[in-house]
C-alpha positions in Angstrom: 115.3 71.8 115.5 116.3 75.4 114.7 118.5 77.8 117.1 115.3 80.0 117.6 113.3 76.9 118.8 116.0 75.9 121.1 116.5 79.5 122.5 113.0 79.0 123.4 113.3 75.4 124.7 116.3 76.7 127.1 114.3 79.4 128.6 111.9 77.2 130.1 114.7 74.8 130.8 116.4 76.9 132.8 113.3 78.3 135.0 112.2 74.9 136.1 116.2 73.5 136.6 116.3 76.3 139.5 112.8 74.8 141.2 114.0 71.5 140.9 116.1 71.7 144.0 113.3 72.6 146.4 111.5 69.8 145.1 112.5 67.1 148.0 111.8 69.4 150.4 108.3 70.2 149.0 107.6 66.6 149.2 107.8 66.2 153.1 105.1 69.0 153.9 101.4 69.3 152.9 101.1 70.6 149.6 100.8 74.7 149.0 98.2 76.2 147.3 99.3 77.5 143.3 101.1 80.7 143.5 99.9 83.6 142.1 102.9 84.3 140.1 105.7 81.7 139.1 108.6 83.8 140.7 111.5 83.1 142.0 114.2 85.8 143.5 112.1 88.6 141.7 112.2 87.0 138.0 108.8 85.7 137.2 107.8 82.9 134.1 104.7 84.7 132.4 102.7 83.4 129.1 100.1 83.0 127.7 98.4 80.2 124.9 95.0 81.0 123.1 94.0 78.3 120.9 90.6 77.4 119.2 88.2 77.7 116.3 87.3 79.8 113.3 84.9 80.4 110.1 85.1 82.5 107.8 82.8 83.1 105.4 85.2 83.9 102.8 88.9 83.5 103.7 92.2 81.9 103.2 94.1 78.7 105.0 96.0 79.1 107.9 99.4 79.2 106.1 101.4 79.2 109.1 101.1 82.7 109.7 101.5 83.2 113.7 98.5 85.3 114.6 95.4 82.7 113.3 93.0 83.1 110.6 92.6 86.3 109.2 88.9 87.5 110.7 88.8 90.5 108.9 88.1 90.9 105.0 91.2 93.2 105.1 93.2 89.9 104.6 96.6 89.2 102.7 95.3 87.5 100.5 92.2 88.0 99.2 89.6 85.5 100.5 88.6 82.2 97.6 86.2 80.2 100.0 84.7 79.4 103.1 87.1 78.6 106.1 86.6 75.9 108.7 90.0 75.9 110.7 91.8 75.4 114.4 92.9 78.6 115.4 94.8 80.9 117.4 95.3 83.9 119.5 91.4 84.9 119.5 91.7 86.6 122.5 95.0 87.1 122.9 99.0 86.4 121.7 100.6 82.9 122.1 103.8 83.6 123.9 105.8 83.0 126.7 108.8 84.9 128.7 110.1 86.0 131.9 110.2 89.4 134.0 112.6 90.7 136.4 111.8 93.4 139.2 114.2 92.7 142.5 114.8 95.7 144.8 118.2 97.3 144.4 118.3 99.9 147.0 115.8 102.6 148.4 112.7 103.0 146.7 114.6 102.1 143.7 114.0 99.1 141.2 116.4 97.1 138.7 113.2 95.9 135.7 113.5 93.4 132.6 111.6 91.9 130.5 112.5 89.4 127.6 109.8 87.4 125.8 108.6 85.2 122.5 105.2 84.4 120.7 105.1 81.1 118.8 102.5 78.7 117.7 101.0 76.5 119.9 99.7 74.5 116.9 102.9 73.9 115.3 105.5 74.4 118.0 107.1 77.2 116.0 108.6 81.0 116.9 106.3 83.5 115.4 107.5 84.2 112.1 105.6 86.7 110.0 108.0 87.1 107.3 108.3 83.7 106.8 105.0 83.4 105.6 105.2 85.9 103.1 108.4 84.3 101.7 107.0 80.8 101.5 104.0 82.7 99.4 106.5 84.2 97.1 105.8 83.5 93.5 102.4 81.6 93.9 99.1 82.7 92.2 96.3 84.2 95.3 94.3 80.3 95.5 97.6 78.6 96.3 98.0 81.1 99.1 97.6 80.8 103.1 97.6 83.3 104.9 100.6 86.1 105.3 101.1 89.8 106.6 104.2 91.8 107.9 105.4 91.9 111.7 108.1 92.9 113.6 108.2 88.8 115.0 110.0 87.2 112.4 111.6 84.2 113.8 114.0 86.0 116.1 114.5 83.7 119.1 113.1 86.6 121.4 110.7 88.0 118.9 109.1 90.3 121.7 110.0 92.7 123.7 113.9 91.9 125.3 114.7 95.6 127.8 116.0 96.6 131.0 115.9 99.3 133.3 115.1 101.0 136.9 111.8 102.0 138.5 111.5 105.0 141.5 108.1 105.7 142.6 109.4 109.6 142.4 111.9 109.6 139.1 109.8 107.6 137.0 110.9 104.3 134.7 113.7 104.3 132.0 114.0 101.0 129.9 116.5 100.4 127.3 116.3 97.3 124.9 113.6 96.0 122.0 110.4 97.7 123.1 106.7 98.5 121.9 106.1 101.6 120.5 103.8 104.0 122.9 100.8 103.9 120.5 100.9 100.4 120.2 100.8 99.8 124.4 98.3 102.4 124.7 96.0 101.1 122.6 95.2 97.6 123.8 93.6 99.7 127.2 91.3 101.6 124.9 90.5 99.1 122.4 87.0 97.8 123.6 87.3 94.4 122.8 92.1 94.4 123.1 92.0 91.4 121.2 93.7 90.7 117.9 90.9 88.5 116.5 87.9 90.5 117.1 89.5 94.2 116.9 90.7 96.0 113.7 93.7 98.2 115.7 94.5 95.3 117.3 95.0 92.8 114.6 98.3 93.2 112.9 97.1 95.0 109.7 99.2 97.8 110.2 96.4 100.4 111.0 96.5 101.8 114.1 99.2 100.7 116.2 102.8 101.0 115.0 101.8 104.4 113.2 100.7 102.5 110.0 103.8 100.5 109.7 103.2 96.6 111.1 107.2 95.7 110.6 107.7 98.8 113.6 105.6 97.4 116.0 109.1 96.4 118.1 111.2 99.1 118.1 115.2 98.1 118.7 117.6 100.0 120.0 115.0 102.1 121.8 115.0 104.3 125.1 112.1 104.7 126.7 110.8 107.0 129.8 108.1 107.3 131.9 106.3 109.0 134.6 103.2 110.4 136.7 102.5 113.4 138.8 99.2 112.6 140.4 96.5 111.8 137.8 98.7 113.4 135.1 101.1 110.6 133.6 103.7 110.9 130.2 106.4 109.1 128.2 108.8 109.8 125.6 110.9 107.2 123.6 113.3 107.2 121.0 114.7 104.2 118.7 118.1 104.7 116.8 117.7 103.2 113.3 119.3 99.9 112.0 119.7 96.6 109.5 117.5 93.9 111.1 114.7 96.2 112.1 111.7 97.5 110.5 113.5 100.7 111.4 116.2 101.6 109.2 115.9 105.8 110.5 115.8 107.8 114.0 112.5 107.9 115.4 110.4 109.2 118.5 107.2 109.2 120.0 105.4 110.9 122.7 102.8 110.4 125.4 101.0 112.5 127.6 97.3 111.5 129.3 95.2 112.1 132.7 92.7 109.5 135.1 90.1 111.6 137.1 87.4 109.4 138.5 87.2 106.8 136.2 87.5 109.2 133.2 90.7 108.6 131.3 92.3 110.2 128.2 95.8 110.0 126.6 97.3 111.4 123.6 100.3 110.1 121.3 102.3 111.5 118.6 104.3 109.0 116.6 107.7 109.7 113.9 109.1 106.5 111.8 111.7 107.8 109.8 113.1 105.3 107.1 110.0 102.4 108.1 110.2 99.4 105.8 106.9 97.8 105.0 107.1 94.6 103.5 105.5 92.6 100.8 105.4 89.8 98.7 106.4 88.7 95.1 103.0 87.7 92.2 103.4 85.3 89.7 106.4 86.0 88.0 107.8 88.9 90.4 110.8 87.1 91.5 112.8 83.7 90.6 113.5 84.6 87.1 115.5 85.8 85.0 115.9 89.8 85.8 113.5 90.1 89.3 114.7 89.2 93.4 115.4 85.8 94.5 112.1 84.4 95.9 114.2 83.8 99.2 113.8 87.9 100.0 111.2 90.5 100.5 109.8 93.4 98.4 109.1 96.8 100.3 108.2 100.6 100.6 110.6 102.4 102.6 108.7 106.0 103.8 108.7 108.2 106.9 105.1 108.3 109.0 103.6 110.5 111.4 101.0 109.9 113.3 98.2 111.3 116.0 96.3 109.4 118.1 93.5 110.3 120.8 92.2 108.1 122.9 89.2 108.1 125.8 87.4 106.1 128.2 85.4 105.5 131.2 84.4 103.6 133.7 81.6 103.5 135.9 80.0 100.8 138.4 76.3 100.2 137.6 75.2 99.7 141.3 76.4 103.4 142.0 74.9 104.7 138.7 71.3 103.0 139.2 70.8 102.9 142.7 68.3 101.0 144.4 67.6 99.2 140.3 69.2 95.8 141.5 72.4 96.6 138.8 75.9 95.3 139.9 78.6 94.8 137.3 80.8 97.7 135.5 80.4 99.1 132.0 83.5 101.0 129.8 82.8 103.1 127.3 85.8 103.6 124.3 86.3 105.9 121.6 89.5 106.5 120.0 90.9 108.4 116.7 94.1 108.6 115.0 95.6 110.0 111.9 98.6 109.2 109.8 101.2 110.5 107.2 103.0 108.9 104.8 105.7 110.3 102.8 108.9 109.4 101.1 111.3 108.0 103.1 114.7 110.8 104.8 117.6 108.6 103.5 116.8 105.7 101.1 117.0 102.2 102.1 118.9 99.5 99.6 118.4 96.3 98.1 120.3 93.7 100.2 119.7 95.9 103.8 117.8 93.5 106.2 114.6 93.8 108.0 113.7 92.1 111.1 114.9 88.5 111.8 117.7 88.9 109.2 115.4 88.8 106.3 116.6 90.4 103.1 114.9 92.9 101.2 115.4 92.2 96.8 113.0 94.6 95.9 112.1 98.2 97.7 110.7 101.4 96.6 111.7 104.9 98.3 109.8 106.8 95.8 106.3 105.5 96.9 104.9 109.3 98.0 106.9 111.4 95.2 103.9 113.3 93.8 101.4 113.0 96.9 101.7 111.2 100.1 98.8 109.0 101.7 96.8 110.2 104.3 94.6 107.8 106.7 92.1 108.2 109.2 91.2 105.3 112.1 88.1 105.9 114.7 86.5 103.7 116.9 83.6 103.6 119.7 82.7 100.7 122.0 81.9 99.1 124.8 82.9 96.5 127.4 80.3 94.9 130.3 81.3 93.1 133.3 80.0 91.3 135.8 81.3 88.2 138.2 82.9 86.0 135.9 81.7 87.0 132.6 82.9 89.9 130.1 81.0 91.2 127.3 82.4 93.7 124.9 80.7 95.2 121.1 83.1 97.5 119.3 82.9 99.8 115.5 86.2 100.6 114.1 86.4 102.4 110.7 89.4 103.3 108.7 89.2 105.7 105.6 92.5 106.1 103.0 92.5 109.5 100.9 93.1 109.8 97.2 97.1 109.7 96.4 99.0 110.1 93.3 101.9 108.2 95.1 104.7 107.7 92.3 102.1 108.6 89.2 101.7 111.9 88.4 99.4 111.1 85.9 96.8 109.0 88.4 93.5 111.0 88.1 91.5 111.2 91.5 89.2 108.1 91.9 86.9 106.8 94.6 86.1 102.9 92.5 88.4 100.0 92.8 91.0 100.8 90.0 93.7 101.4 92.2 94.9 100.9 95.6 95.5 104.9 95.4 91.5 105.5 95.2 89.5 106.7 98.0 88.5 104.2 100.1 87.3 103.1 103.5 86.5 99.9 105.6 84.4 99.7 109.1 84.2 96.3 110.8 81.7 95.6 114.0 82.2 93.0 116.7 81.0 91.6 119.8 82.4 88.8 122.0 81.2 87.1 125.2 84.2 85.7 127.9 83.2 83.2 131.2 86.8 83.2 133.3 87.1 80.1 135.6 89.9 81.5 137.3 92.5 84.0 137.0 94.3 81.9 134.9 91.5 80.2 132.1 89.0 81.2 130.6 86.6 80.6 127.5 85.4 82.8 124.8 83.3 83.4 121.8 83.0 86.2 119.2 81.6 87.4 115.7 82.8 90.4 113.3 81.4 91.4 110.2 83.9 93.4 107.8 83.3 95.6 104.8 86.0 97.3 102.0 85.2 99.7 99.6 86.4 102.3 97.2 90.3 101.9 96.7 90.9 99.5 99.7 89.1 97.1 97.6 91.3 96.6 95.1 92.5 93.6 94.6 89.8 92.0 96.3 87.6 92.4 94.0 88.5 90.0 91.2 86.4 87.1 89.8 89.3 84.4 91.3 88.6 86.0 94.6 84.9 85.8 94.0 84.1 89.2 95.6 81.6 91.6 94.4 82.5 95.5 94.3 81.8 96.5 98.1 83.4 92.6 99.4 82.2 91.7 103.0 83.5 89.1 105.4 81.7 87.3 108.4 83.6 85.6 110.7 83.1 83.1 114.1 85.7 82.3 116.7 85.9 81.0 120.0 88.8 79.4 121.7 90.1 79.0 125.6 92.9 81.1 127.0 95.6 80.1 129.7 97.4 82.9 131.0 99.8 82.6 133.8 
């Protein structure tokens, strides 16, 4: 069994261990109803485990990568077949942890948080970069499924902070965090799933300013605060070796509620970001390229922009005397990003998260033109008693980039990943909660590339035509507690 595995065996350990002594006692009186949180002296045992089923109508295998089958045709890699599989995380992350918030004095609040995703289908910590390392070397049909991630194996491959809370002075957290653009973005996602959603599936667009390996930021600060319906945050991450940060970088928040209307913006600086990639055929275990043990990738600074709106209104209010009851949400959201070369190049043989090594990395990527992309989305969520139903667009467009070739003439065909391109996917689920605590679900989305974000995909192995196009079903059960 590995240390990581145990790390997460001795967390739960130790949270039932301190029950266990109350346990005689419990048995002389009538049993109490289930709590509502499993806490004890202000730390609380929270999770989650989302397992089920997927198709695909063209895809990949599982592969062991921690997120489930890739829904969206913007896979890694390319799609060969129809996929019938078990799956995970259709609604939400597999994971487990514990919280801390225990009154110290006043109004004033001691906070923590440390927590883990892993597979509930194999028992393993969620390990991203795993998956492209066990790919390394091997043509795209003897491929599962792989992508970058800030969880790579780490025993507490979430977020691990601490901090105080004053209902006046705000909340300042210290530790492995979430950037801000990533939180904000699961509330105005219409459908806040990573299955069914394009910003939230770990693709690297949207959340994490374009960069999937920075969606933890360690050795961050982090404050934040409200004034009456005006709230904002600021946080800052100091740069290091076993982080998908190897530079300084900062982000900001500021947003509003007003009866049921709510808005927030973000603005997002990686500086030295490491995105990471897999070796082809050939590209490492030879004579003159990386050991097939490491990872390839593009070191580059990113900004980004992000607005984001919604709101809510109850349908028995709005239609009066019409027999409506239930609530509807209405979501739109936009963001742009920058990509440029990198303030301080990053080495061969510096690390990236979980300790993985990096034998291959470019920091010349944006030399003659840096890469410019767009994200919008608009959607909707319905709900009423114990059912939710959401449908959500989300489109992404990528301009044309010369990148390291000064020579590339602009293009808008599949020739290069530096073409113009776009994708737009469409989805729609339908949830039934039991309880607080399980529920069931269903959903379909439809995905489409084209232009330069095709490339790659569009190969007779792969099977796709010019403009490829991906359906996908998935439905699952969720316990949360």
């Amino acid at each position: 069994m590995k240390a990581s595995t145990l790390s997460l065996v001795a967390l739960v350990s130790l949270t039932v261990s301190t029950q266990a002594a109350d346990l005689s006692d419990n048995l002389k009186a009538p049993a109490p109803p289930p709590p509502d949180t499993l806490t004890w002296k202000g730390i609380t045992l929270f999770g989650q485990i989302d397992i089920g089923y997927g198709y695909n109508s063209i895809g990949t295998p599982l592969g062991g990568y921690p997120f489930g089958l890739n829904s969206n045709v913007l896979a890694s890699p390319a799609g060969t077949r129809p996929i019938s599989s078990l799956n995970i995380g259709g609604l939400g992350f597999n994971f487990i942890g514990l919280k801390l918030e225990e009154p110290i004095f006043g109004d004033w609040k001691v906070i923590g948080q440390l927590d883990t995703g892993f597979n509930p289908l194999t028992g393993r910590l969620s390990d991203a970069c795993a998956t492209i390392i066990q790919n390394n070397g091997k043509p795209g049909y003897q491929q599962g499924i792989f992508a970058n991630s800030a969880r790579c194996g780490q025993a507490f491959n979430g977020q691990v902070f601490a901090g105080v809370r004053n209902p006046t002075y705000g909340t300042l957290t210290i530790g492995r965090q979430s950037p801000l653009d990533l939180t904000l973005m699961y509330g105005y996602d219409p459908t806040g799933t990573s299955a069914f959603s394009q910003i939230g599936w770990s693709s690297g667009w949207g959340g994490a300013a374009g960069v999937a390996d920075a969606n933890k930021w360690n050795n961050s600060v982090k404050y934040a605060n409200g004034y009456g319906p005006i709230h904002g945050a600021v946080m800052y991450a100091q740069g290091e070796q076993d982080s998908g940060l190897h530079g300084n970088s900062y982000a900001a928040n500021i947003g509003a509620n007003w009866n049921g209307f709510y808005v927030d913006a973000v603005y997002t600086a990686l500086r030295d970001a490491v995105s990471t990639f897999g070796y082809g055929v050939g590209g490492c275990g030879v004579t003159g390229t990386p050991s097939c043990n490491t990872l390839g990738g593009t070191a580059q600074n990113t900004e980004a922009y992000t607005l984001m709106g919604k709101y809510t209104f109850n349908l028995a209010d709005a239609f009066k005397g019409a027999g409506a009851d239930g609530k509807v949400t209405l979501y739109t959201g936009y963001q742009h990003e920058d990509f440029s070369n990198p303030s301080n190049p990053v080495s061969v043989g510096d690390t990236v998260n979980g300790g993985y090594v990096i034998g291959l990395i470019s920091n010349t990527s944006y030399t003659y033109g840096g890469k410019v992309r767009n994200i919008g989305w608009i959607g909707a969520k319905y709900e009423t008693g114990p059912w939710t139903m959401t449908a959500a667009w989300y489109y992404g467009q990528q301009n044309f980039y010369k990148g390291s070739s000064p020579t590339l003439m602009p293009c808008s065909d599949t020739s290069s990943s530096h073409c113009l391109g776009h994708w737009q996917t469409a989805s729609t689920t339908v949830d039934y909660a039991f309880n607080k605590y399980f529920d069931v679900y269903a959903g379909v989305m439809w995905s489409e590339l084209r232009g330069g974000l095709a490339f790659g995909f569009t190969t007779a192995t792969a099977g796709y035509p010019t403009t490829p196009q991906a359906t996908s079903f998935v439905t699952g059960m969720r316990f949360t507690f």
